[in-house]
VOGU-3710 file (C-alpha; in Angstrom, 3 decimals, decimal comma):
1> xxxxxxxxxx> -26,382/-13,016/29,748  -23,880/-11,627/32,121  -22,335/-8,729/31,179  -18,816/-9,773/29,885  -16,025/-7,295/29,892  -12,470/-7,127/28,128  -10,135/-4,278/29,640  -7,369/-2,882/27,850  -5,086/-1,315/30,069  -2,732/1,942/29,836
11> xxxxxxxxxx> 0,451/0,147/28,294  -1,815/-2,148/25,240  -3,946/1,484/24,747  -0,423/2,771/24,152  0,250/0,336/21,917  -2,914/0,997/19,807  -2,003/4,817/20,137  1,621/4,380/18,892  0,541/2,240/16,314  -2,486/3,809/14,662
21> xxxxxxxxxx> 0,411/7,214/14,702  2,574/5,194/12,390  0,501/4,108/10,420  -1,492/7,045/9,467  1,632/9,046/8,920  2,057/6,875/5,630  -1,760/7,310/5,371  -1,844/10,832/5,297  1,181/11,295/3,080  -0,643/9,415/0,181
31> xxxxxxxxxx> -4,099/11,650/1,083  -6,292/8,615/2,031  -8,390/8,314/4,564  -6,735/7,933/8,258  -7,721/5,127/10,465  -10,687/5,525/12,565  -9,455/4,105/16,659  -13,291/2,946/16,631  -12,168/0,116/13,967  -9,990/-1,220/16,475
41> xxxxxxxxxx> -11,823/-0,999/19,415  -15,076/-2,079/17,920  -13,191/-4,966/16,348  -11,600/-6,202/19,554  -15,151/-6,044/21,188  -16,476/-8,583/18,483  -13,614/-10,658/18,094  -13,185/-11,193/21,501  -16,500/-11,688/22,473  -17,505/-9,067/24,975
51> xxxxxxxxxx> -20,716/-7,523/25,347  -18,603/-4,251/27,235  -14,657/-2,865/27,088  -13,249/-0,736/29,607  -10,720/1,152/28,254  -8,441/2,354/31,482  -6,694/5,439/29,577  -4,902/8,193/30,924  -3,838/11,825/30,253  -1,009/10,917/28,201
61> xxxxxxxxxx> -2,654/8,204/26,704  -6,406/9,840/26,082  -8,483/9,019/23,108  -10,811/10,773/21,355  -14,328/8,706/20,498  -17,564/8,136/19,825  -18,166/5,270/21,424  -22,162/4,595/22,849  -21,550/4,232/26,639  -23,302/0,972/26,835
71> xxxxxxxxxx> -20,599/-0,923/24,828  -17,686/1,050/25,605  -16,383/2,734/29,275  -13,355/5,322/29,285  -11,903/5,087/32,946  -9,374/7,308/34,221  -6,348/6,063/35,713  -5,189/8,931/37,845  -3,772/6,061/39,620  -2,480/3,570/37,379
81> xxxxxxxxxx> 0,842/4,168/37,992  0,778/3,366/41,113  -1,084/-0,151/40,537  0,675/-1,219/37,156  3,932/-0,564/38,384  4,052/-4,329/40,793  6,012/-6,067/37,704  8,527/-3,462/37,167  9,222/-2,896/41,265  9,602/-6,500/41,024
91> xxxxxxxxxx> 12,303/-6,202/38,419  13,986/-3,420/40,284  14,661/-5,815/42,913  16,751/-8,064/40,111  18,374/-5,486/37,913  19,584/-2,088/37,320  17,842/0,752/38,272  17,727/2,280/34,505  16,852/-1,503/33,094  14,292/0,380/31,087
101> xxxxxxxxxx> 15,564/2,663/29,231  18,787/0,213/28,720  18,925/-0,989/25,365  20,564/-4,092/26,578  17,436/-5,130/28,487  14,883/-4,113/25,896  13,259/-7,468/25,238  12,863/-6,996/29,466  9,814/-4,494/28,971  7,695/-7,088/26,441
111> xxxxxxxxxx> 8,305/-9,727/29,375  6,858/-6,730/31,725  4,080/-5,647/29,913  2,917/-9,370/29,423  3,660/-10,385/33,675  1,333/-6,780/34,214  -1,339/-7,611/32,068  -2,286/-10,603/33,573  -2,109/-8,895/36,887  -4,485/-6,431/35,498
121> xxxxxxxxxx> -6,451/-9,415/34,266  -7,126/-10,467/38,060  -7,122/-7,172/39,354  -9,969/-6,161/37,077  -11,601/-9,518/37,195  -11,422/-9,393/33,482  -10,542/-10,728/30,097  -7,540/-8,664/28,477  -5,610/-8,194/24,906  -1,899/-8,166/24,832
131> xxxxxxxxxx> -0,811/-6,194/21,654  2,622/-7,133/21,698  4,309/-10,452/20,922  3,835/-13,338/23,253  6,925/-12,962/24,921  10,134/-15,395/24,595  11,555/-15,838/27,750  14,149/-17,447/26,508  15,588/-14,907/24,775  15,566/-13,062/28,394
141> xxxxxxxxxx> 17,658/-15,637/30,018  20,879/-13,922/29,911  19,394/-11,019/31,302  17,742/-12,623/34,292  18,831/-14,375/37,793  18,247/-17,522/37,268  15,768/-17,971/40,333  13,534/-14,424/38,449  14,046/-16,804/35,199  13,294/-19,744/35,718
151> xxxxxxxxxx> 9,990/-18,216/38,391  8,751/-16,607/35,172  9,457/-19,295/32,686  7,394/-21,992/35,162  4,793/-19,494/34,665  4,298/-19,057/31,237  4,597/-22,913/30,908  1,044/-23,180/32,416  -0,235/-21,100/29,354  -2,116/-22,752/27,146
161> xxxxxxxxxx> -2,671/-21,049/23,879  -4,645/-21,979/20,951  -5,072/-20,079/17,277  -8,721/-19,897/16,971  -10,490/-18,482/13,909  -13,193/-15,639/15,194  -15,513/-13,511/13,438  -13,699/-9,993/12,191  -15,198/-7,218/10,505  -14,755/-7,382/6,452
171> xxxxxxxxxx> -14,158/-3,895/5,903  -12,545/-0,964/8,040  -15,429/0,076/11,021  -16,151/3,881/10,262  -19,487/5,869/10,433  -21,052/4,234/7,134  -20,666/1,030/9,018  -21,317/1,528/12,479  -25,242/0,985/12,489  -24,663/-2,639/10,643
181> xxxxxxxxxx> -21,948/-3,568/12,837  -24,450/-2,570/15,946  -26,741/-4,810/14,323  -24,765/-7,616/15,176  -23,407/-6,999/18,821  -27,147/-6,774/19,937  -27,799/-9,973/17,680  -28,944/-13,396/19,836  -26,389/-14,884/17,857  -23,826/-12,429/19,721
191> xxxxxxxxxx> -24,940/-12,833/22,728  -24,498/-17,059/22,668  -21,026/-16,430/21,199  -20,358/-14,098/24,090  -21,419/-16,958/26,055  -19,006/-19,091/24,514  -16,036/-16,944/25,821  -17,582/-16,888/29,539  -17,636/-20,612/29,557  -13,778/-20,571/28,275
201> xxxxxxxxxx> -12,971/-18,315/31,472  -14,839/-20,827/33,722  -13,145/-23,511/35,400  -15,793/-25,361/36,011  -16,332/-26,118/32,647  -13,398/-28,333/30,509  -11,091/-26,398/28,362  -11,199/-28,263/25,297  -15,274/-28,636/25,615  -15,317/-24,811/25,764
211> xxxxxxxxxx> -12,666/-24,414/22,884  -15,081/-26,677/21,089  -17,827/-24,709/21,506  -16,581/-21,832/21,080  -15,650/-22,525/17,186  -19,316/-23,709/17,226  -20,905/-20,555/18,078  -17,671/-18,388/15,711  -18,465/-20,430/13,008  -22,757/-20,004/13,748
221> xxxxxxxxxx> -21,850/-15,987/14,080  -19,833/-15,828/10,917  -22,560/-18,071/8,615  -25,236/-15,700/9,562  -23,413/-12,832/9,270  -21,365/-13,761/6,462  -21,799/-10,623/4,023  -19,957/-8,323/6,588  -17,923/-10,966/8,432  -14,884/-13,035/8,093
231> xxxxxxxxxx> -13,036/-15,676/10,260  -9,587/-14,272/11,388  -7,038/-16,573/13,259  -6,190/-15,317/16,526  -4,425/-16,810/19,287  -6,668/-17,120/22,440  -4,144/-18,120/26,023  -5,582/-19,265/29,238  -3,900/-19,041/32,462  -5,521/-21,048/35,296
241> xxxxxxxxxx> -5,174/-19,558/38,760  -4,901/-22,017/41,330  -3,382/-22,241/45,448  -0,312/-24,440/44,057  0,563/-21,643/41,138  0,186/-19,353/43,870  2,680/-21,157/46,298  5,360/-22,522/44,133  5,929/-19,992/41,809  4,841/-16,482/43,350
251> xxxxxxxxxx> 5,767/-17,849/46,588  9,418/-17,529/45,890  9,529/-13,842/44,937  10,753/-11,245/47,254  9,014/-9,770/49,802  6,532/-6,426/49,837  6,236/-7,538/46,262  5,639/-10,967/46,954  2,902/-10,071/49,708  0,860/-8,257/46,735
261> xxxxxxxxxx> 0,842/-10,157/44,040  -0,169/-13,122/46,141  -2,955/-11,162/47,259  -3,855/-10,188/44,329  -3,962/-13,714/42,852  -5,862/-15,121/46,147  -8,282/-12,571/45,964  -8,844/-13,211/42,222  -9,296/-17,366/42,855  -13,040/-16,747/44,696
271> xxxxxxxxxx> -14,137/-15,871/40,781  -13,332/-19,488/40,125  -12,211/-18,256/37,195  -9,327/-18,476/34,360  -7,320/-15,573/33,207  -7,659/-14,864/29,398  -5,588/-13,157/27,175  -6,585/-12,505/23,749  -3,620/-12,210/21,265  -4,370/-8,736/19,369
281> xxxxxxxxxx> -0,522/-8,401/17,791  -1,749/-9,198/14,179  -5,252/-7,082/14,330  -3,589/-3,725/13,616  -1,718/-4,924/10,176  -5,085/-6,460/9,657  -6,377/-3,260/10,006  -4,020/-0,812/7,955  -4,387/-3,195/5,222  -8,020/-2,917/5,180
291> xxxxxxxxx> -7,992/0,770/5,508  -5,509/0,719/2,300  -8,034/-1,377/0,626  -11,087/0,377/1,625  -9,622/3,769/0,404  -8,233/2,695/-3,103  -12,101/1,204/-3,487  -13,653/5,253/-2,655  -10,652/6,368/-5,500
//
């Protein structure tokens, strides 16, 4: 099997760090158990079918794990800044210079995050979460020019998104767990649902014959698995990269900004490949309600 990776990028490991700080604060002040990052790592791995993450951190953003090296990569992004900030220089060119820190343009920076991401996607030549909401241009249209709008909004058009119900972890992932959890990953039953998830990044291959296979091989995962698995929804987008996307809607961007993403996304079109963007917004309540559950259980 090739080796199939999902990245998760500075501003979604943010997410996941801002989030799992709330939510043990509330965790800690009722003395259970906080929860472990690994859960939600290990639980994007197998939901989004990847036999290997790379997690791009940085300093401010550094975790602390356990992870075995052959599932998991930490790579530092000394220079992340530098390469994730094409979307917001892009912005800059549009609006105010202190757009985001402006509480009037604060649904900008979901847009942002979202339109970086799947940069990241082809820069990495990679699948990728998006922890936030998909984002509602609409509700940026007051906001925008209309030619940044309406560039955007023919973008996200050409998303197609589907909820799909994928194998999830019953319980919380924490050292008690871990070994049965490996179990699985190294499974052949993993491996031809990882396969599933190549075949939905390939264009070669249909989009609704891959969808269709992959709830075959979920559903095959889950069944044989079914005493530490359940079926979660999860919304799964594709975004097919092609010379017309390319040309009539980056096309009409300014210039040096213009120049790079079009690079990017020309460079990214020899992987004959589709961008995908698994919808993690919903795992982390998932997961705070499971450590809740699993902690009243140890009581």
């Amino acid at each position: 099997m090739n080796n199939r990776i999902v990245s998760i990028n500075q501003f979604q490991l943010g997410a996941i760090s801002a989030l799992n700080f709330v939510a043990n604060i509330s965790i800690h002040k009722e003395k259970r158990e906080p929860i472990n990052v690994n859960s939600i790592i290990y639980s994007t791995l197998l939901q989004c079918g990847a036999s290997h993450i790379n997690i791009h951190d940085t300093p401010k953003n550094r975790i602390v794990t356990d992870f075995p090296s052959t599932k998991i990569s930490l790579i530092n992004e000394t220079s992340s800044k530098t390469k994730e900030s094409i979307i917001s220089n892009l912005f800059l060119h549009y609006l105010p210079k202190d757009y985001s820190s402006n509480e009037k343009y604060k649904k900008i920076k979901n847009l942002e995050f979202y339109l970086e991401n799947i940069l990241f996607a082809a820069q990495t030549n990679t699948s990728v979460i998006n922890m936030f909401n998909f984002p509602n241009i609409n509700q940026c249209k007051e906001l925008l020019p209309a030619e940044l709008y309406y560039t955007i909004s023919n973008l996200l058009s050409l998303i197609e998104t589907s909820p799909q119900k994928l194998p999830f972890p019953k319980q919380e992932i924490d050292s008690t767990h871990i070994k049965n959890f490996e179990t699985i990953i190294e499974s052949n039953l993993f491996t031809s649902y990882c396969e599933s998830h190549i075949e939905l990044e390939s264009k070669s291959i249909e989009y609704n014959t891959a969808i269709d296979n992959l709830k075959l091989k979920s559903k095959n995962l889950y069944y044989n698995n079914i005493d530490s698995l359940r079926l979660k929804r999860m919304a799964v987008s594709v975004l097919p990269i092609t010379e017309k996307i390319i040309g009539t809607i980056f096309g009409k961007i300014p210039g040096a900004v213009s120049k790079f993403i079009t690079k990017i996304l020309i460079e990214y079109l020899k992987s004959e490949k589709r961008i995908v963007i698994y919808q993690l917004d919903g795992l982390f309540e998932t997961i705070v309600k499971d450590s809740i559950a699993y902690n009243i259980s140890k009581k």
